[in-house]
C-alpha positions as CSV (number, residue, x, y, z in Angstrom):
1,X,-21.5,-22.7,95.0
2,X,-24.2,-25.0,93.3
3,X,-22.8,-28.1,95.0
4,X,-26.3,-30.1,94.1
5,X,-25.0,-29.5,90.2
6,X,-21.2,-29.9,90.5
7,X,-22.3,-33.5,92.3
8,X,-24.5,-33.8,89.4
9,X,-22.3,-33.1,87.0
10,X,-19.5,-35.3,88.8
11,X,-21.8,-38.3,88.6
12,X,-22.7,-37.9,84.9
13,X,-18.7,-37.8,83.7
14,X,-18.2,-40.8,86.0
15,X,-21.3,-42.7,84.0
16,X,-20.2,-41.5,81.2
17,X,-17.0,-43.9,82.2
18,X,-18.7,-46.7,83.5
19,X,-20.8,-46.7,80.5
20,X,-17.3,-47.6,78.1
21,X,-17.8,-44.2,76.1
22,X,-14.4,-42.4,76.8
23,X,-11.0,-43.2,76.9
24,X,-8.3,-41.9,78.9
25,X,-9.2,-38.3,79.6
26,X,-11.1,-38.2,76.6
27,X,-15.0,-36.6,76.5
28,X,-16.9,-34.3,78.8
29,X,-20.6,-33.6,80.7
30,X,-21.9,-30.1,81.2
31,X,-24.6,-29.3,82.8
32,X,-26.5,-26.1,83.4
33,X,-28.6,-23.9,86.4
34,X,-31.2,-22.2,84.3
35,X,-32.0,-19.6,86.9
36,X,-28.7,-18.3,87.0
37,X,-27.3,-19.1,83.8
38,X,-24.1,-21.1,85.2
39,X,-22.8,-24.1,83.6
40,X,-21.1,-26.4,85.1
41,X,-18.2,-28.8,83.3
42,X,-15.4,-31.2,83.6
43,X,-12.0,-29.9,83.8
44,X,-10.0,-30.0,80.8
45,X,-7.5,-33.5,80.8
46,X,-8.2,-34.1,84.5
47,X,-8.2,-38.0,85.0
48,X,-12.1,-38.9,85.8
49,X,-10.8,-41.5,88.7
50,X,-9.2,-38.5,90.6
51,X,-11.8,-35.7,90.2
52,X,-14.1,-34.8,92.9
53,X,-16.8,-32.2,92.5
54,X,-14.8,-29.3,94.0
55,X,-12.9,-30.1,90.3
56,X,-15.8,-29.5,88.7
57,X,-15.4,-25.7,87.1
58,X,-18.5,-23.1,86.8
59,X,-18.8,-20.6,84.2
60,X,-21.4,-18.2,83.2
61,X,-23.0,-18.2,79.6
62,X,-20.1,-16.0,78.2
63,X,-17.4,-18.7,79.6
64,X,-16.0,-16.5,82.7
65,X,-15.0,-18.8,85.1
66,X,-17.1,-18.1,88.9
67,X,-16.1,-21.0,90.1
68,X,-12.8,-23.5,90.1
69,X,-9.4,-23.3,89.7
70,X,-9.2,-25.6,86.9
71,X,-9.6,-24.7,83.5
72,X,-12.7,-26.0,81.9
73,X,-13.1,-28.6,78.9
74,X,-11.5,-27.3,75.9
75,X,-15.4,-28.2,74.3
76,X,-16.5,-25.9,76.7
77,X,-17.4,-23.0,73.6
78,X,-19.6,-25.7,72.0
79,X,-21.4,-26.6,75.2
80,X,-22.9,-23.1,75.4
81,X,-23.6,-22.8,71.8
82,X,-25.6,-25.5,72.6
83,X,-27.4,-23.8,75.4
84,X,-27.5,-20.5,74.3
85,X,-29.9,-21.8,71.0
86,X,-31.8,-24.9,72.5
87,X,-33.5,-23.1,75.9
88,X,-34.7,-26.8,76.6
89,X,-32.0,-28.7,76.9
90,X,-30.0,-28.9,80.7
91,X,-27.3,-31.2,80.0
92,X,-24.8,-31.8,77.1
93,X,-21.9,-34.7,76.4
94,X,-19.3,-35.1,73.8
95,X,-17.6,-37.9,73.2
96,X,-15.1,-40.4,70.9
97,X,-17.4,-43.6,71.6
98,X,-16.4,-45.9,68.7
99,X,-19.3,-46.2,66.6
100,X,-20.7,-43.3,66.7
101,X,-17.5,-41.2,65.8
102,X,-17.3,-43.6,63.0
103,X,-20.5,-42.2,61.1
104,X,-19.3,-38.6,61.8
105,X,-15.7,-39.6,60.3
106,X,-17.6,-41.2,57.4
107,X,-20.3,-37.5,57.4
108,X,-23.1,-39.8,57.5
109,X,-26.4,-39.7,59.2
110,X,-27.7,-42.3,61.4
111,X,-30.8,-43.4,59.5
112,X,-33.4,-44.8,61.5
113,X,-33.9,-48.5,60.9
114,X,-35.9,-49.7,63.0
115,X,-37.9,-49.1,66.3
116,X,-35.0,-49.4,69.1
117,X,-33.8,-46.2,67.3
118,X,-37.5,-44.8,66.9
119,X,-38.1,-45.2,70.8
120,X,-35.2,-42.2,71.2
121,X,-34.2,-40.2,68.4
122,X,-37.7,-38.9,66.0
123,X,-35.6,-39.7,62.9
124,X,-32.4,-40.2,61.5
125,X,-29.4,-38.5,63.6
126,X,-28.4,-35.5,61.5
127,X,-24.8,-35.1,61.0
128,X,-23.3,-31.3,60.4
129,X,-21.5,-29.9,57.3
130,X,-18.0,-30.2,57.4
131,X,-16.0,-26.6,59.0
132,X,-14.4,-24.1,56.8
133,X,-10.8,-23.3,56.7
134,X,-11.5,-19.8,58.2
135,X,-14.0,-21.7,60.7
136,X,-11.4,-24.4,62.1
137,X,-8.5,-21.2,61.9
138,X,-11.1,-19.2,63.5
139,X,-13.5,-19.5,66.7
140,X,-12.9,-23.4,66.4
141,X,-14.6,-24.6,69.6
142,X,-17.9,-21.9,69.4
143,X,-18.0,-22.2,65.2
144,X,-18.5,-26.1,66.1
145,X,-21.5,-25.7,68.2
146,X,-22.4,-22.9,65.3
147,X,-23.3,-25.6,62.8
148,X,-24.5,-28.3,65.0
149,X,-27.4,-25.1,65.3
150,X,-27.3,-24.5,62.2
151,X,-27.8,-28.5,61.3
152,X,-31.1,-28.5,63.6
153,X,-32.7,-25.3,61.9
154,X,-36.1,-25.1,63.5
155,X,-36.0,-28.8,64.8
156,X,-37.0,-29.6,68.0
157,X,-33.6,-30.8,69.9
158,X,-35.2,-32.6,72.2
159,X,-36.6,-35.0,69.6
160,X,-33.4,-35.7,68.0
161,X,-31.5,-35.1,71.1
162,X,-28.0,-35.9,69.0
163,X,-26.1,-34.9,66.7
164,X,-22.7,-35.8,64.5
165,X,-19.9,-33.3,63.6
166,X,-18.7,-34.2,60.4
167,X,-14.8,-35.4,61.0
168,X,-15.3,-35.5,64.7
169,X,-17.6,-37.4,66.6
170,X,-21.0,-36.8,68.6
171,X,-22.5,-34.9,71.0
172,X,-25.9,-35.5,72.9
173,X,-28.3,-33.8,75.2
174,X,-31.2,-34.1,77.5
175,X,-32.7,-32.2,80.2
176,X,-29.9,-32.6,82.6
177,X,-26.6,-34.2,82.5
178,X,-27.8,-37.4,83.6
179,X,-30.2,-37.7,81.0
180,X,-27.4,-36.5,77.9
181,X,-25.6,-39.3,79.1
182,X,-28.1,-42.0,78.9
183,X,-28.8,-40.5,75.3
184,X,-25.0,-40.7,74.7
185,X,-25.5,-44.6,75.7
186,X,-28.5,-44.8,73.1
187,X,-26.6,-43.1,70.5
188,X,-23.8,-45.4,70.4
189,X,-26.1,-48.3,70.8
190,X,-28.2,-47.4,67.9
191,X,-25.1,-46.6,66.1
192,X,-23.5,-49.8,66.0
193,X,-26.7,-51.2,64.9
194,X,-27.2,-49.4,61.8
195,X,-23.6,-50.3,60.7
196,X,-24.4,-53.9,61.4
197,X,-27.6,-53.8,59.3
198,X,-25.7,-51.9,56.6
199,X,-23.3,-54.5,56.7
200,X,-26.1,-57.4,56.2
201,X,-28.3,-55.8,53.6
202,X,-26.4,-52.3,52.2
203,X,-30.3,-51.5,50.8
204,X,-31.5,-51.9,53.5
205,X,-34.9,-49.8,54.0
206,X,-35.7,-46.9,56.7
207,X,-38.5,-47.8,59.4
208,X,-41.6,-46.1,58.1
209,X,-43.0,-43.1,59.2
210,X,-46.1,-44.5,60.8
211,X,-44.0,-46.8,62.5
212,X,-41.3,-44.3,64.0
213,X,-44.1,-42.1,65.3
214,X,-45.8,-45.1,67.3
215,X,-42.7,-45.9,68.8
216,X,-41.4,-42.4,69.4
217,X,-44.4,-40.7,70.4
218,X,-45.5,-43.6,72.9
219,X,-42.6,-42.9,75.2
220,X,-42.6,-38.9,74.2
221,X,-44.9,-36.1,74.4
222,X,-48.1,-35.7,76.4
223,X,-49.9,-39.1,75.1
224,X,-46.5,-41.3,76.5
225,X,-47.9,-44.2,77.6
226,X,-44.7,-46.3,77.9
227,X,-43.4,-46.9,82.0
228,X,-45.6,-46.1,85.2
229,X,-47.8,-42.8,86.0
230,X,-46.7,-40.8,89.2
């Protein structure tokens, strides 16, 4: 059932790995069949170096299981948050990676400064308002994908395809799950960066706007004119 997306999925947990974003079992790679509304996730605390694609579990958008004897991630409730409000999006990735988890522990947004971070995230990388007591006691797992939504508004979330939750650490997106990790790869990247350039000049000034758009919109959006032309 949807072997081409398990093997997908598979391939963007073990990148996720190789790329020296997770620890242990931590962090997870969903990805979803738009057509029939499956999604399709790493088992919860399955070692990555054992799992196969038949470990892969499917679930529709409600989190039934259709597929798998596994249970899914435990983030599985934010995951389709995350695709029931952004119709765009085809793949999603949490993780702990060092630097990025760092701003969310701090509640601080990324800001953007300079143009490596302008080539892949149209501004600063919003981070979410912390959960209530009645949120965390409540619907935990869905009430944190609730205000990453709520942190993007009317935002596109593909030009910001990241976000922080306050306390916790990111999660990304693309249009599949190959694509949310290479933004999961970007984000810590850009991450570390920042804290560097804090650490050098603590004033240190945003990129201007004229100068985020160039870089942005050159790679994005139907002028790109960064890479090759099919």
């Amino acid at each position: 059932m949807l072997e081409k997306l398990r093997q997908q999925v598979l391939a963007a947990n073990l990148d996720l790995v190789k790329s020296g974003l997770v620890l242990s079992t931590f962090g997870n790679v969903s990805g979803i069949d738009r057509a029939s509304g499956i999604v399709a996730i790493k088992p919860s605390g399955v070692r990555y170096d054992t799992m196969t694609a038949d470990d892969i579990v499917l679930t529709d958008l409600d989190g039934k299981i259709v597929f798998g004897k596994l249970n899914p991630s435990s983030d599985l409730g934010t995951h389709l948050k995350l695709y029931k409000a952004f119709a765009t999006i085809g793949g999603v990735v949490h993780s702990h990676s060092e630097f990025a988890t760092t701003w969310a522990q701090a509640a601080r947004p990324i800001p953007a400064f300079g143009t490596t971070h302008a080539d892949y995230f149209h501004g600063p990388v919003p981070v979410t308002r912390a959960l209530t007591d009645a949120e965390i006691g409540g619907d935990y797992v869905g009430n944190t994908g609730a205000v990453i939504v709520e942190a993007f508004g009317n935002k596109d979330p593909l030009e910001v395809p990241a976000v922080l939750v306050a306390g916790h650490g990111p999660f990304t997106w693309g249009r599949d799950a190959g694509d949310a990790v290479h933004n999961a790869v970007t984000l810590e990247y850009v991450a570390r960066m920042a804290l560097n350039t804090l650490a050098l000049r603590p004033d240190a000034p945003g990129v201007s706007q004229a100068l985020l758009d160039r870089h942005y919109f050159r790679k994005h959006g139907a002028g790109a004119t960064y890479g090759q032309k099919s």
